[in-house]
N, C-alpha and C positions, 0 to 999 in steps of 0.2 A: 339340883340333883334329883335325881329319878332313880325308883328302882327297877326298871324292866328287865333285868339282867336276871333277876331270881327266877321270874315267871320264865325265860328261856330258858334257866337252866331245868327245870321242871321237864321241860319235853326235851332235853336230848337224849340221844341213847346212850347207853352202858355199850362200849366197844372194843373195851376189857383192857389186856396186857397186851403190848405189841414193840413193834423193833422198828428201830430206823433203817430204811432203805437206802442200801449201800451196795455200790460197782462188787467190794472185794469179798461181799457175801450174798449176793445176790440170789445165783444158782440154789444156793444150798438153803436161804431163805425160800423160794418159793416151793423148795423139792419139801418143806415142813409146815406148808400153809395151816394142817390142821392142830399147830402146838401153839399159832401165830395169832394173834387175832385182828389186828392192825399192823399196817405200816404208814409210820408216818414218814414223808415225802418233803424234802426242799424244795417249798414251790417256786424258786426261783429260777429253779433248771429246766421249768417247764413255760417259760412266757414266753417265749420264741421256739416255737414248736418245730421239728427236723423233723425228715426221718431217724434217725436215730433217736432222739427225745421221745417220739412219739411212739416206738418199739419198743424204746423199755419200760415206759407206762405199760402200756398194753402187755408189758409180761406181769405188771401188780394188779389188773383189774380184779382178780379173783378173791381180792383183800379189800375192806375198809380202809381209802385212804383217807390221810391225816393230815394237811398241809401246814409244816413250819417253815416260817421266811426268815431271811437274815437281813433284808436289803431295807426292808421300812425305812429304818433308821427314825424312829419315831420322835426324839430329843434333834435331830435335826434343826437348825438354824433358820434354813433356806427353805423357799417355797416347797410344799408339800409336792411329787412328784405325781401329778395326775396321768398321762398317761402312765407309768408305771401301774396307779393304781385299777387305770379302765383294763390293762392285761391281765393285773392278777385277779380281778372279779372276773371275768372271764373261764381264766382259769379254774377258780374255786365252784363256779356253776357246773363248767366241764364233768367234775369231779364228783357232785350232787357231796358238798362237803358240810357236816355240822357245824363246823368251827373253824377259827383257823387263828393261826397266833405268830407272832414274831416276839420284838426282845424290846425290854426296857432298856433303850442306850441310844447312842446315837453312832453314825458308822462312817460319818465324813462330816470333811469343812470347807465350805466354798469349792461346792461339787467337785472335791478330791475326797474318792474313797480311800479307804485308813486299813480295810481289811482285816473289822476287829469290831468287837462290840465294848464300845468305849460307856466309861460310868457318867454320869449326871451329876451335878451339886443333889444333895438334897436340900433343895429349901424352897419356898412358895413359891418363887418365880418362875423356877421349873417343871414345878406341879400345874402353873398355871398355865404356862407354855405347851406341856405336853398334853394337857387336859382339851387345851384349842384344835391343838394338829389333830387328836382320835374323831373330833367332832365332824372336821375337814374329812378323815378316811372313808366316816360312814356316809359321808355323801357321795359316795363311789363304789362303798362295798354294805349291805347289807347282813350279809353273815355275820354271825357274836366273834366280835375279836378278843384275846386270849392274850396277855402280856406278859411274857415270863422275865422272873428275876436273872440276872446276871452273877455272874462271880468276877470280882473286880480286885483288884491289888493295890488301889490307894482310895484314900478317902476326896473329891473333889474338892477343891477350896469353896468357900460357900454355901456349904451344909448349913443346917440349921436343926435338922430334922436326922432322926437315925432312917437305916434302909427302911426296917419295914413299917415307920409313919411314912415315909416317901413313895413305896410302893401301895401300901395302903391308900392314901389320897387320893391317890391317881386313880385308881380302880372305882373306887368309891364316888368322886367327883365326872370323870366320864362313862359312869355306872356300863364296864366293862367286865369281863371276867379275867381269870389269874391263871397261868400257867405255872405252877407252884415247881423251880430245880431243887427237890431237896439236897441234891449233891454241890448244887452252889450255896443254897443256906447254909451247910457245913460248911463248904470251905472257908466261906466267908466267915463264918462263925470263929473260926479259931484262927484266922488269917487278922481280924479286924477284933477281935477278944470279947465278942459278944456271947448272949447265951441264944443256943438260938431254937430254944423252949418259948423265952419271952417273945423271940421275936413272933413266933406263932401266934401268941397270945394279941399281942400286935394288930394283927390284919382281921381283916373281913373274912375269916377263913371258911365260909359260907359262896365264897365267890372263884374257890379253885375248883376249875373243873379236870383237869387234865394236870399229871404230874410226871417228871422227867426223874430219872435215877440213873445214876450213870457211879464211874470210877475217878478216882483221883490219884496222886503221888508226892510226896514230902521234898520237896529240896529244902535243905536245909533246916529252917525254922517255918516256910512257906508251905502252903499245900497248893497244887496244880490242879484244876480242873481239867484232865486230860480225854477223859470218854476214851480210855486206853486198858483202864485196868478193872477189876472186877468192884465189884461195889462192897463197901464197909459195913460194919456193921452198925455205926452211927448212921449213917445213912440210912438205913435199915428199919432202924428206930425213928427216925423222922417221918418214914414212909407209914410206920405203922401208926405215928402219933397224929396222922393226918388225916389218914384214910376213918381214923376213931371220930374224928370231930365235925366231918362233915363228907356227904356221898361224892366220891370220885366217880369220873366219867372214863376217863381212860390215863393208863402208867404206863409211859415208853420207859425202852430200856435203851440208852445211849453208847454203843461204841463203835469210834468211828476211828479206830487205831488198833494197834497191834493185836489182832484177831488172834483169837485164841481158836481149837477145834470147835465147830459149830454143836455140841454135844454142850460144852459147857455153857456156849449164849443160850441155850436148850433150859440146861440144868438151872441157870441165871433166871429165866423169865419162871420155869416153875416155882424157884425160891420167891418171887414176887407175889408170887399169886398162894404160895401157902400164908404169907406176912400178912398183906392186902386183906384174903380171902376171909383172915380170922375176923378181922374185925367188920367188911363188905362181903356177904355170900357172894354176891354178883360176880365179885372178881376171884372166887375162889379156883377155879377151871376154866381152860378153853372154851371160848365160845363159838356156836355154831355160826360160823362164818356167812351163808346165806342169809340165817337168820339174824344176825345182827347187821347184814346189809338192809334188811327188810325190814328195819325199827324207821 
């Protein structure tokens, strides 16, 4: 175990509050660039580059982008995907990106994608398995990769370990950093009857750089991680009990469903950055976009 991940987190930049880049908000996204301060981008939309791929980048250059993948699949079975991995370094140079992050899960089985981000046991074997494959990635991609939590609806057979010693190990043992969902720590918190204070307590939380907030919704006794609805105010409080313990780098705001008037995702990131700001000056306001290109 190494810790180089501290010393990188040291030199990136603060690149504030920002929005995921989305077809059905696009426009209205870039006509607001100066409330915006990132977006962060599926970089998966972009390893086969078209003309159409490549025009609609080129309408976000004006922005710090952000690249999150879905397709790693980093719990994966099967051979680590190398060319996959020589596109997306490619891409991420493309991009001159600080970081870049996908999901703790795995996303297929005997090269059949699943179309989902599936949960892991937690237990050694898995920690040890997935600890292999990140060591495999960096020999194809050099950028600090960024691991976020999931929100999952059962427990795997073979646990051993709660989520955040499971997520914790992993980070720690392939001394990477954290993409902290605090709307998946909730959901999972009350989904799986955890507190999820302790789980805070928990992790390395010296190693999230980057954190997601997004909405959710109740079926029944369940809660949904939808990236539909407006963010809670649990949520809320996670965000702000995070941003207290240790320096955030950047807080997207996730909806990728039933868009609301572009005034409220507006009103939504400002309430981020009043929450954020109390506890980080950094993230208290808009940042100047050139300039935060130029860190």
């Amino acid at each position: 175990m190494t810790n180089q991940f501290h010393e990188l987190k040291k030199k990136m930049p603060v690149v504030g509050v920002g929005l995921g880049y989305r077809e059905e908000i696009a426009d209205h996204t870039i006509e607001n660039k100066d409330s915006i301060d990132f977006l962060e981008v599926i970089s998966d939309h972009y390893l086969n580059f078209g003309p159409v791929e490549m025009k609609d980048l080129e309408k976000a250059r004006d922005f710090q982008i952000i690249p999150h993948g879905i397709e790693l699949s980093i719990g994966n079975t099967g051979e680590v995907d190398v060319d996959y991995l020589k596109k997306l370094n490619k891409f991420l140079q493309s991009i001159d990106a600080p970081w870049w992050s996908d999901h703790l899960c795995f996303t297929g089985v005997q090269g059949n994608r699943l179309h989902d981000l599936l949960p892991l046991p937690h237990s050694k074997e898995a920690v040890e398995h997935v600890v292999r494959r990140i060591k495999k990635v960096r020999e194809y991609i050099e950028i600090p990769l960024l691991l976020e939590n999931i929100s999952s609806y059962l427990v795997m057979p073979g646990s051993e370990m709660t989520e955040a010693q499971f997520v914790g190990e992993i980070i720690e043992q392939a001394d990477c950093g954290l993409l902290l969902d605090v709307n998946n720590l909730y959901v999972n918190s009350v989904n799986h009857n955890f507190d999820a204070m302790d789980y805070l307590d928990s992790l390395p939380i010296e190693r999230v750089v980057q954190v997601h907030v997004a909405g959710h919704r109740r079926v029944d006794n369940l809660l949904i991680d939808t990236h539909g609805a407006r963010i809670s105010k649990p949520v809320f409080d996670l965000l702000s009990e995070v941003v207290s313990r240790t320096e955030v780098k950047a807080i997207l705001l996730e909806r990728d469903q039933l868009f609301p008037r572009f005034s409220s995702i507006l009103a939504e990131l400002d309430k981020i950055r009043e929450v954020a700001g109390k506890k980080q000056a950094s993230l208290a306001k808009p940042l100047d976009n050139v300039l935060a290109r130029a860190c």
